[in-house]
N, C-alpha and C positions, 0 to 999 in steps of 0.2 A: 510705149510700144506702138508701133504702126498699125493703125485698124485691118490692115490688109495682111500682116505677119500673122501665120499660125504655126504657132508652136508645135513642137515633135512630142508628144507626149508620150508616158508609159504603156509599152506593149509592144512598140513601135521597133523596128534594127536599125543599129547604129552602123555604122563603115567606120573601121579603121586602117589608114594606110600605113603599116609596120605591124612589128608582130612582140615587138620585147618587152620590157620588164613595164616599162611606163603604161602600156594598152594592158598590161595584164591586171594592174592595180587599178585602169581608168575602168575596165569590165567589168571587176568584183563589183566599184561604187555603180556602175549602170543596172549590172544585174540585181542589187539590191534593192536598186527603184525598182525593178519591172520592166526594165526593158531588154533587149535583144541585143549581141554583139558577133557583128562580123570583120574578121578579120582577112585582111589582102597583102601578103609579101613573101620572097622567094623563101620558103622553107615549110616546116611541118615539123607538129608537134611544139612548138614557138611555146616559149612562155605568157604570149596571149591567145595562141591558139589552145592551149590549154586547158582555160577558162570560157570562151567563146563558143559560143552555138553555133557558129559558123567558120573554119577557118580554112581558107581560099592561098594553095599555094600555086605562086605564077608571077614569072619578071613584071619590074616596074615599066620596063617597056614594051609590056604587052599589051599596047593602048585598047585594044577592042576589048580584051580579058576586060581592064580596067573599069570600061565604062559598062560592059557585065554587071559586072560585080558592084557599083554604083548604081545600076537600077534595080537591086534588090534590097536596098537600106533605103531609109528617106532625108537622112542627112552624111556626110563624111566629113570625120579627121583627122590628123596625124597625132603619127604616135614618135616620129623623129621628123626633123626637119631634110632629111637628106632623101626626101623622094623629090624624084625629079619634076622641073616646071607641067612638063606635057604629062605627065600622068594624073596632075592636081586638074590640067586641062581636061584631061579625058573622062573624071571622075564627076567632075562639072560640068558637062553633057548628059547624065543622067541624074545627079542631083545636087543638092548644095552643097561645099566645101566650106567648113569654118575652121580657122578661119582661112580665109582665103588664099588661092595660089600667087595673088600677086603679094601679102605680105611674106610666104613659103618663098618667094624667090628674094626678096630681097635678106632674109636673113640667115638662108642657106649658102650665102658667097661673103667671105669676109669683107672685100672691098667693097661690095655694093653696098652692105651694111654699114661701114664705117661714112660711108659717102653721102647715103642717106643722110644718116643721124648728124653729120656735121652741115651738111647745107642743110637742114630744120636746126642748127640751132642746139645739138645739144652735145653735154661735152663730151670728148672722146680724147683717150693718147693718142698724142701724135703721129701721123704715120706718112706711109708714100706709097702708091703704087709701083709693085716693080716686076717688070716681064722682060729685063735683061741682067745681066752682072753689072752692065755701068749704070744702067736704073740703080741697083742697088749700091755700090761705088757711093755713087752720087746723093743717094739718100743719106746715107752714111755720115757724111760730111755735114749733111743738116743736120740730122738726128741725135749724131753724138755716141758714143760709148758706154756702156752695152747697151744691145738691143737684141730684137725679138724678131724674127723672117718668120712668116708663116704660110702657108699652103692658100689662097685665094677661095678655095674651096673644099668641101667636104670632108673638113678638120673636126674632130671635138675630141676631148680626155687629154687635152696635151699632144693628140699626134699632131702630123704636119708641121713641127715647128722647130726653130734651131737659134740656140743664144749664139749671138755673136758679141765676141768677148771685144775684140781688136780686128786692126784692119787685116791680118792674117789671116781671120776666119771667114771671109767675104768669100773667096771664090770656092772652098771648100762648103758652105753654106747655100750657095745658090747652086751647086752642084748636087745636094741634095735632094733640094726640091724641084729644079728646071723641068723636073717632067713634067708638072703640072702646069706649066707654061705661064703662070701667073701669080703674083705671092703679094703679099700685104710688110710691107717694114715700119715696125712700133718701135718709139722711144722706152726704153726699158724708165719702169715708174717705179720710184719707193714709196709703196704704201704703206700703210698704218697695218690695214687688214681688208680682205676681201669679205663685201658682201650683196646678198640678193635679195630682190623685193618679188615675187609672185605673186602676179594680180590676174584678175580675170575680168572681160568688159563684153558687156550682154548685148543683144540685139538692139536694144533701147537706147542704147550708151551708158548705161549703168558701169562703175568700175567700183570693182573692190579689193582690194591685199589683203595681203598676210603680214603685214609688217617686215622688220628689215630682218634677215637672217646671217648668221657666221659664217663663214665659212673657209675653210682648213684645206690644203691641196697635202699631197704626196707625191711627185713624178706626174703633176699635172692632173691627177686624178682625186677629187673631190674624196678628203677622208672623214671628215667630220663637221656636220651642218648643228648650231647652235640659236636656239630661238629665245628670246631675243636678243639679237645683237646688241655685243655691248660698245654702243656709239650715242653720242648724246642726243640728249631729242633736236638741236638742231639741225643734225645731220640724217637723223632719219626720218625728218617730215621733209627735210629736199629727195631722199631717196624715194619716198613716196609719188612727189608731185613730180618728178622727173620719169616716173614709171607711169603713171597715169598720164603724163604727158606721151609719152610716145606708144601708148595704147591706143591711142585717140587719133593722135597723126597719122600714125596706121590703117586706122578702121580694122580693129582686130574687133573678132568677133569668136571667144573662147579665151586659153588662157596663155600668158607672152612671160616669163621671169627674164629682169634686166639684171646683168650683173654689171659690179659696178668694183672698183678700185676705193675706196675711203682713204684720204690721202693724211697726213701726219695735221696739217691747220685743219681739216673740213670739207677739203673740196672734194667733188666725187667728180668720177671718170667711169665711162661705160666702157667694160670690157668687151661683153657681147650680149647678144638676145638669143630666147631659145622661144620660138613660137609655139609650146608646149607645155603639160606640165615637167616640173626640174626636179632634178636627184635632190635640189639642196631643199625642196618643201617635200619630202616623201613622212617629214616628223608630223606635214599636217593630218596626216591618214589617224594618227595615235592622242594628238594633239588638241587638233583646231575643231568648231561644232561643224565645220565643214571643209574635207579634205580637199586639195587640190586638184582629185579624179573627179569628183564629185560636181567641185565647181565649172571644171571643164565641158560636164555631161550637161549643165545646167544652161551653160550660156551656148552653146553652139544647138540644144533643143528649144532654145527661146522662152526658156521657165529662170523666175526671179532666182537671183544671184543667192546664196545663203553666205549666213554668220560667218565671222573668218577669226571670231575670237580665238585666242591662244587658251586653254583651259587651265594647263600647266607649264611653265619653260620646260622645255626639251630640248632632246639634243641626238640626232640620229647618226651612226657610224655603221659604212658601208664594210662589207665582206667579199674581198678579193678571193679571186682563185688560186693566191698563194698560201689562204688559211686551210688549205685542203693537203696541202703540200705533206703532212703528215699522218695523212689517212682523215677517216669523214671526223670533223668537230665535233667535240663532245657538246652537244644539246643541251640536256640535261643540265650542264652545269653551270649554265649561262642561263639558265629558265629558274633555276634555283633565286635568282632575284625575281621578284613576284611582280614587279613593277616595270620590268624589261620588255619589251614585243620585240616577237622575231618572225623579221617579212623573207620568203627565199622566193628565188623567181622563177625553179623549174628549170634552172637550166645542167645540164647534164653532164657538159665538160669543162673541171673547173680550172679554166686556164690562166698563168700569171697574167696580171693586168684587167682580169677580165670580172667585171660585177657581178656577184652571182643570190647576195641579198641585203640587209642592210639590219640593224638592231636600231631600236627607238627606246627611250627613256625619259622619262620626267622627274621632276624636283622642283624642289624649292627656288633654286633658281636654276638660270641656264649651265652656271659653272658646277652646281652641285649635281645637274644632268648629267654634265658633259665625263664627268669623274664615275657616274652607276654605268654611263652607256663603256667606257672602257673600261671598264671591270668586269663587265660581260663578256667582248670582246676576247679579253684577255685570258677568261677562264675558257676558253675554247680548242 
């Protein structure tokens, strides 16, 4: 570490730009250090204003609010990547942003991201920028059959995006999304299974992971995260050094999850980066000697990185707002496994599609997790 770096230490408030479930669990591990958390985004009552000593409600484009509320913390970070470039600006006028706005821009725009990561060199599906119909046309013809159109910006959980089966679904597809004036076309990939590596890289250049994790979609929405994935070690010491690699190229300073496509021979493909901590490490909170809120708080206040050992396989399954659909779940009966944790986030109205906690379990191994965490689930 730089003789001229001083660390943020215990006592100290933190800034957080967003207010959901991810700031709410990154608060509990700050406030268990000792330190302070403020939170900054349009709403109130937030499920990290909840938790927070401070929570600041006000547009992200209210750049003077912004840089306010940045000179009463001594450091800032996000809790999603979809705040905008000039507010990570404006926050950065009164104090540090980790990590920083210029990695927050590259990996809050699909195409900048994919653009990035392939001119450094690392691998990605193929794709094409497209900001007309015969861009897309055209891609098409490269690309091949089916494929994947998605929103150039401020996509995640599967929105923003449209399979295109055949050439009949082209102008109905790009009619879709044309509002957003600019979209991303992927070669649709058969993979084996999807997985992510969550690591976190200190002021120092220290990096560390979690190792490689499962992960299971529904409707584009992340159903069930399994620790450790089951891919051979060949494959997951490349997901490692391809994660550590582009933490580094970066200059991230806090914590980055790369997800990745694990292809049927070995190879891996980056699907995309989240410059924060991931739904798919929230098993580290129950899990690892040190969670992923934790390590977060760690590396963007300039204090050594901790353990990321896995204690027991796990395996965490989220709680949609369609498990409400028949009045509040039964608790109780899901707690009746004594080895079960159950995280909820405080949020109020539980709407289809929408997160509202998540169950964690451990086992012997990951699949005998993955079998207690949906038996939980299921008694609900």
């Amino acid at each position: 570490m730089s003789e001229t770096f001083k660390p943020v230490l215990p006592g100290a408030s933190i800034g957080v730009l967003g207010s959901g479930q991810l700031g709410r669990m990154f608060a509990i591990a700050a406030r268990r250090m000792g330190y302070r958390v403020h939170t900054y985004s349009p709403g109130y009552d937030t499920p990290t204003g909840q938790v927070a000593d401070l929570e600041v409600d006000g547009p992200y484009e209210d750049l003077d609010a912004v840089t306010r509320f940045a000179a009463g913390v001594s450091v800032v970070t996000f809790e999603f990547e979809n705040v905008p470039a000039a507010t990570a600006a404006a926050a950065a006028k009164a104090a540090a942003v980790r990590p920083s706005g210029e990695v927050l821009h590259v990996t809050q725009h699909r195409l900048r991201e994919k653009t990035y990561l392939a001119q450094h060199g690392f691998p990605v599906t193929p794709y094409r920028a497209v900001r007309s119909l015969a861009e897309l046309e055209a891609g098409l013809v490269e690309l091949g059959y089916p494929a994947l159109l998605k929103t150039a910006g401020w996509g995640y959980d599967g929105k923003g995006q449209v399979r295109i089966a055949g050439p009949g679904d082209a102008a109905a597809a790009w009619q879709t999304l044309a509002a957003s004036g600019e979209a991303v076309l992927e070669a649709f990939v058969h993979y084996e299974r999807e997985v992510s590596v969550v690591a976190a890289r200190g002021h120092d250049g220290q990096v560390v992971d979690f190792g490689v994790i499962e992960n299971h979609h529904v409707g584009g929405i992340l159903d069930i995260s399994l620790a450790p994935a089951r891919i051979s070690a060949v494959c997951e010491r490349r997901a490692r050094e391809i994660t550590r690699a582009v933490l580094e190229s970066l200059g991230v300073v806090g914590v980055l999850c790369v997800e990745f496509f694990a292809l049927p021979g070995g190879e891996l493909l980056i699907n995309e980066l989240a410059p924060r901590p991931h739904n798919s490490g929230h098993l580290t909170f129950d899990a690892c000697v040190t969670s992923q809120f934790e390590q977060q708080l760690r590396a963007v206040c300039g204090l050594p990185l901790g353990a990321t050992d896995l204690l027991r396989p796990a395996a965490m399954a989220n709680l949609m707002g369609e498990q409400w659909q028949r009045g509040e779940p039964r608790w109780a009966e899901a707690l009746a496994l004594p080895d079960v944790k159950l995280h909820l986030y405080g949020k109020s109205d539980p709407r289809p599609g929408r997160k509202m906690g998540h169950l964690t379990a451990l086992g012997a191994s990951a699949e005998a997790a993955a079998r207690r965490v949906n038996e939980a689930r299921s008694r609900l």
